[in-house]
N, C-alpha and C positions, 0 to 999 in steps of 0.2 A: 698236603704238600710232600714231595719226595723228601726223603731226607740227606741231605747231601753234607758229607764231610769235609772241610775248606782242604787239609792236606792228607793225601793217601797215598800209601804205596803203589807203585805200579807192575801192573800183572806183564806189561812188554806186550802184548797182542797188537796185531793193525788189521784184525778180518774184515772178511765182510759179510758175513751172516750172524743176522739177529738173533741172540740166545732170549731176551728176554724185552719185547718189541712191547709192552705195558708202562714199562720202565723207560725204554726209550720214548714215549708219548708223555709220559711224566715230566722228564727232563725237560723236553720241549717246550711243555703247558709255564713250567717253573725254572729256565734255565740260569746259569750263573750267568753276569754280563760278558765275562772272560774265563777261559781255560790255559792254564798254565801246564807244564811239563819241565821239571828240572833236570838239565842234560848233564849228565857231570860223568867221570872216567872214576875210576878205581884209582888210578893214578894223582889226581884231585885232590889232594887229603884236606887241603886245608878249608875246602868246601864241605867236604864231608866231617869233618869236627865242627863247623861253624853251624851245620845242620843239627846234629848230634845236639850240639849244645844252645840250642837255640830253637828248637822244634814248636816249644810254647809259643817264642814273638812272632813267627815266621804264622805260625796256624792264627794268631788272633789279628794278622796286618794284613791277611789276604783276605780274612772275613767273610762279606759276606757278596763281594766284588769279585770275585780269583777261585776259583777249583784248584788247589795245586797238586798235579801228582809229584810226590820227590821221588827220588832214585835210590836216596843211601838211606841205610840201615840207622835207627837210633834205639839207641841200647840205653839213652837217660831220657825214657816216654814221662814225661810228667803226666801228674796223675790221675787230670779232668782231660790231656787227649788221650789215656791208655782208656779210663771209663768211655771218652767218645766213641772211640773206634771200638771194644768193647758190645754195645749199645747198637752199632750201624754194624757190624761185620758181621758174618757167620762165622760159626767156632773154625770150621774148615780156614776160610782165607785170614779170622783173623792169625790162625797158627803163620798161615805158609808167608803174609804180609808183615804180621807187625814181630811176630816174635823171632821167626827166623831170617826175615826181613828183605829188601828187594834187592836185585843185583843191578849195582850201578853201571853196568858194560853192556846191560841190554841199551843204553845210550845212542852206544851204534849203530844199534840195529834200527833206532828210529829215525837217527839222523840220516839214516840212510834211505828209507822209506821217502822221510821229507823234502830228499835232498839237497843236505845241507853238508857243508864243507866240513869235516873233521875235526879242521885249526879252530873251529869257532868254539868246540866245547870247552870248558865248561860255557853253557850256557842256560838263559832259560826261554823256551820259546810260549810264544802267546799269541791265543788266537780267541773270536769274537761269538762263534757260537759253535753248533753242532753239525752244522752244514757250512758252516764257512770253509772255502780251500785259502785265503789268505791267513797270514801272520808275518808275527815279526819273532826275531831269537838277539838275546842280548847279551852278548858275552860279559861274563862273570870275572870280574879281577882277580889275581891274586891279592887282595886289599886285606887288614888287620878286620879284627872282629867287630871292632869298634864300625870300621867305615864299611864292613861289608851290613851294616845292622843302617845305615845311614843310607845306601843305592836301595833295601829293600824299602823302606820307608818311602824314599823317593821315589821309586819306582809305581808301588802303589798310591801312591798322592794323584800321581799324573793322573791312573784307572781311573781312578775314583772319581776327577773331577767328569772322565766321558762315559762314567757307566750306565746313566740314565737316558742316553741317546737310543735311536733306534738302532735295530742291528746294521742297517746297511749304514750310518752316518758312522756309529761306532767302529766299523771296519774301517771306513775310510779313515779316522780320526788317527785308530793304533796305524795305519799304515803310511800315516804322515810322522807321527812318531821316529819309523826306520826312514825316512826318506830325508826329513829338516831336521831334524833334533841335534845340538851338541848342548849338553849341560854341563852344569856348573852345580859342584853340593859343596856349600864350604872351599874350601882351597883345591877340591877334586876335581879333575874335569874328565871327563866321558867322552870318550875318542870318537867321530866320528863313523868310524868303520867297526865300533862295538856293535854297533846296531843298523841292521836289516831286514827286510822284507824279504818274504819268500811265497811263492802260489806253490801248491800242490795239490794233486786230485787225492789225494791220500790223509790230508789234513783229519775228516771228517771219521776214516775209517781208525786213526792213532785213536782221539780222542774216544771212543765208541769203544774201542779195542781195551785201552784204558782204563774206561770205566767194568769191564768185564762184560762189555752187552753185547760183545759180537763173536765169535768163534776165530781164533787164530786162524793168517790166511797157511 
């Protein structure tokens, strides 16, 4: 089986030509139920300290349901994901990835790709497979550490309960998600217009780009 690490840097690519089409039949044969992308700005800080400082719960809550690529940089790697990443990376990307780390402003460029709205970052968007062109993107509160540790829990509860679906029920399921969904965590409540759906024919080339399997367009 591929070996595939829950949270990784992202390289910003959205090509479309395959560097390494073995890899992508891999993924295929073994895919994750969900692909994740955390969109966040430079500007974001307190996204970016809650990642920094929280890397370990964020990698062991997305498991084995969620791919997540992050954006920002973490400078306190504990020390079973520095050996993961380690283990799964080539010396090359683990430098340019984990130790000099990724720029949170290639965001942009994706959001841009996906065509999604600006205002909505911070967010994180999610989608069902490798050929999927839906998803949905959920904007990210300015919330304390505490309750921003309580939306990722939640968030992933939901996955979890439709991860076992097929792909196309599970598309539809995350895409009722951005369509009905107002929740409730504790005294929190989650805005209806946090969360939306979005199609793009580009979905497919992010993720792929992402992963490092296709050639920047």
């Amino acid at each position: 089986m591929y070996i595939r690490p829950d949270m990784v840097p992202y390289r910003g690519s959205s090509g479309n030509e395959f560097l390494d089409s073995a890899k992508v039949k891999e993924l295929k044969a073994n895919p994750f139920p969900f692909y994740a992308v955390l969109l966040g700005r430079s500007s974001d800080k307190f996204l970016a300290k809650f990642i920094d400082e929280n890397a370990s719960m964020v990698h062991n809550t997305t498991g084995e349901t969620c791919l997540l690529f992050n954006s920002y940089p973490i400078t306190k790697i504990p020390p079973d994901l520095k050996n993961y990443w380690k283990e799964n990376l080539s010396d090359k990307d683990y430098h340019e990835l984990v130790e000099e780390g990724p720029n949170p402003d290639l965001s942009y460029s994706i959001a841009k790709v996906l065509k999604m709205k600006r205002e909505k970052m911070p967010c994180i968007f999610i989608t069902t497979s490798l050929e999927d062109k839906n998803g949905i993107y959920f904007k990210i509160p300015n919330w304390s550490e505490k309750n921003l540790s309580k939306l990722f829990d939640y968030l992933m509860d939901k996955l979890d309960k439709i991860a076992q679906l097929d792909d196309e029920e599970r598309s539809q399921k995350l895409l009722n998600i951005g369509k009905y969904s107002r929740w409730k965590i504790g005294s929190l409540y989650i805005k209806n217009n946090w969360i939306s759906w979005v199609t793009s024919e580009n979905t497919p080339k992010i993720i792929l780009g992402l992963l490092g399997l296709v050639k920047p367009s």
